[in-house]
N, C-alpha and C positions, 0 to 999 in steps of 0.2 A: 479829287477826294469826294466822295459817297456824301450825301445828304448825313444819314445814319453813321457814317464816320468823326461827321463833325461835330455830331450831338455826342458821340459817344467821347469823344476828347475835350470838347468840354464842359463835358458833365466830371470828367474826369479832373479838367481843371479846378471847377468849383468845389470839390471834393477834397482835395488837397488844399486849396486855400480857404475852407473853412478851418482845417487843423492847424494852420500857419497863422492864421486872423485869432483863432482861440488862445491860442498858445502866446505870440507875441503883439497881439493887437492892431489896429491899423496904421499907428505908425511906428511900431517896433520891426512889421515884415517888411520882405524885399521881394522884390517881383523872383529873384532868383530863388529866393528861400521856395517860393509858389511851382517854380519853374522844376527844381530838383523835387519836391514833392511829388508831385505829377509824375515824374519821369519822361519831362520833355525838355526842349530846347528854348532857349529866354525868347528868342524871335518869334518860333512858335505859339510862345503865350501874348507875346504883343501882335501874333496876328486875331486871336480871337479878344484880347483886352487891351486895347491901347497904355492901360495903367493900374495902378492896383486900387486907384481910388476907387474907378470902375467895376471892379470884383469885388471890391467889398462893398459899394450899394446893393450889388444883386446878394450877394450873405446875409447881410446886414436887413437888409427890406424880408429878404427869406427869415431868418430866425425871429424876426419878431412877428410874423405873421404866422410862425408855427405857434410858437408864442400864445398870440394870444386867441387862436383857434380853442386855446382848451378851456375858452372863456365863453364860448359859444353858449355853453349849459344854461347862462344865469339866465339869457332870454328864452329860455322853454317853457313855456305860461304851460304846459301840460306836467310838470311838476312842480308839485309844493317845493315852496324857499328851501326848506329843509331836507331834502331831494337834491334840489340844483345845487346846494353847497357842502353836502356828500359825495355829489358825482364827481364835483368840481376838484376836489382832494385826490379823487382817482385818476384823472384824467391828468392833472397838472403834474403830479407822482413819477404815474406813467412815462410821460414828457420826458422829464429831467434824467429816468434812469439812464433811457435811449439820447439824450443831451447834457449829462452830467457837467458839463462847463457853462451851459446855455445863459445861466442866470450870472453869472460874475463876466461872463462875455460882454453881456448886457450891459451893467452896471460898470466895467469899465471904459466903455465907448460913450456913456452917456454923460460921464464922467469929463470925457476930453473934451467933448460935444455937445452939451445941453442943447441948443438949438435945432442942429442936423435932429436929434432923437426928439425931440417938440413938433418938429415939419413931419415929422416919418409915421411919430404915433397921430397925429392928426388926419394925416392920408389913410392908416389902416379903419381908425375907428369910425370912420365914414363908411363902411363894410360891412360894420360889426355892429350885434346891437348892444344890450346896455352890460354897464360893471359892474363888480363888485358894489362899488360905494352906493351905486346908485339903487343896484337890489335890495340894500341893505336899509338904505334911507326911505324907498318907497313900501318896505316890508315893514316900517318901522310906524310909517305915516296911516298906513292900513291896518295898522294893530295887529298883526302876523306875529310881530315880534318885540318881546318888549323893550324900550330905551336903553341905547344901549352907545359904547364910541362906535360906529364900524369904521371910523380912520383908524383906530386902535388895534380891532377886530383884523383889517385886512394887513396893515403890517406883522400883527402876530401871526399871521396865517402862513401868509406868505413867507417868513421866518423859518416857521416849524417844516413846509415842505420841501424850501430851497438850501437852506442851511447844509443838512447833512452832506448834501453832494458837492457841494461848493467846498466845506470843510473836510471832505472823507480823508485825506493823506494825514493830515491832525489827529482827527479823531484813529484812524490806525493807529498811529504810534502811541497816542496814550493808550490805548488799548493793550497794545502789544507790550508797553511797559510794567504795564499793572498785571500779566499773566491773565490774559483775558484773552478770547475771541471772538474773531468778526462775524460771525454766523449768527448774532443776535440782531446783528443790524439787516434786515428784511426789506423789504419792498412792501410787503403784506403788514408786518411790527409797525412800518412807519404809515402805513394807511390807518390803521387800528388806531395810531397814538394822536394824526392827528383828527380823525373823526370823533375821536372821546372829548379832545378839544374845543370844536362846533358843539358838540352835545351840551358840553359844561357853561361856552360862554356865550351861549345864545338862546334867551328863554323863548321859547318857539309860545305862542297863545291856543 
């Protein structure tokens, strides 16, 4: 087998066990569920993963580090606060359209795992430069912005942009109930609603 064949298989396998790991978490799958996805043979995938613990660190380490690549913005000292956390609504948006499960992915695994997800964000943020909180707190100490919760601030936020994707099957049906449609719900609507949000709850100096 080809160098380029093996990447190609499994890259194939990772592809299929992202939607097996989304779907029923890491200890809900089964190397088989992984195996039938793929459209290969269980030995086959135990020759390139000995186990699924295994493919799901490489998932697992991958989505949070897509993750929090769209966090990259806040360290851009070449835009104002108020810049970096506009962009930041677009960027995370963006994200979640093309990963609509990414964020309850998340939140489920961390859920099982507080620890595993403590060791893992510890390893990325050593990468990365600074967060939310801390944009917020040094924008705060510099009088950029005036006093204000940003623990408050960054749960709201992050709220308004994870929400709808995590809830969309919900949010259908009520819609669908009430003689309404989905064509109100945008990509563009939800950037608009929540940048007017940043606008309102953060008094920029």
């Amino acid at each position: 087998m080809s160098h380029s064949e093996e990447k190609s298989t499994e890259e194939k396998i990772l592809e299929a066990a992202k939607i097996v790991f989304m779907k029923y978490g890491l200890y809900g799958a089964r190397m088989q569920d992984i195996a039938d996805m793929a459209h290969i043979n269980k030995a086959l995938l135990h020759y390139y993963f000995r186990n699924k613990e295994k493919i799901f660190d490489t998932i697992f380490e991958g989505a949070l580090s897509k993750y929090f690549e769209q966090m990259d913005v806040f360290s851009d000292s070449s835009l104002p606060v108020k810049q970096r956390l506009l962009k930041y609504a677009d960027n995370i948006i963006d994200f979640l359209e093309e990963y609509p499960q990414m964020s309850l992915f998340i939140i489920k695994e961390v859920s099982a795992d507080p620890e595993m997800f403590k060791e893992k964000i510890s390893a990325i943020r050593k990468t990365r430069g600074i967060s939310l909180l801390r944009l917020l707190e040094e924008s705060i100490d510099r009088g950029e912005i005036k006093k204000m919760d940003p623990v408050i601030f960054m749960i709201n936020l992050h709220s308004l942009c994870s929400y709808p994707f995590i809830a969309e099957p919900l949010f259908k049906h009520i819609i669908k109930a009430n003689n309404k449609e989905m064509h109100h719900f945008t990509t563009q609507n939800l950037k608009k609603s929540v940048k007017q949000f940043i606008e309102t709850n953060i008094h920029f100096t």
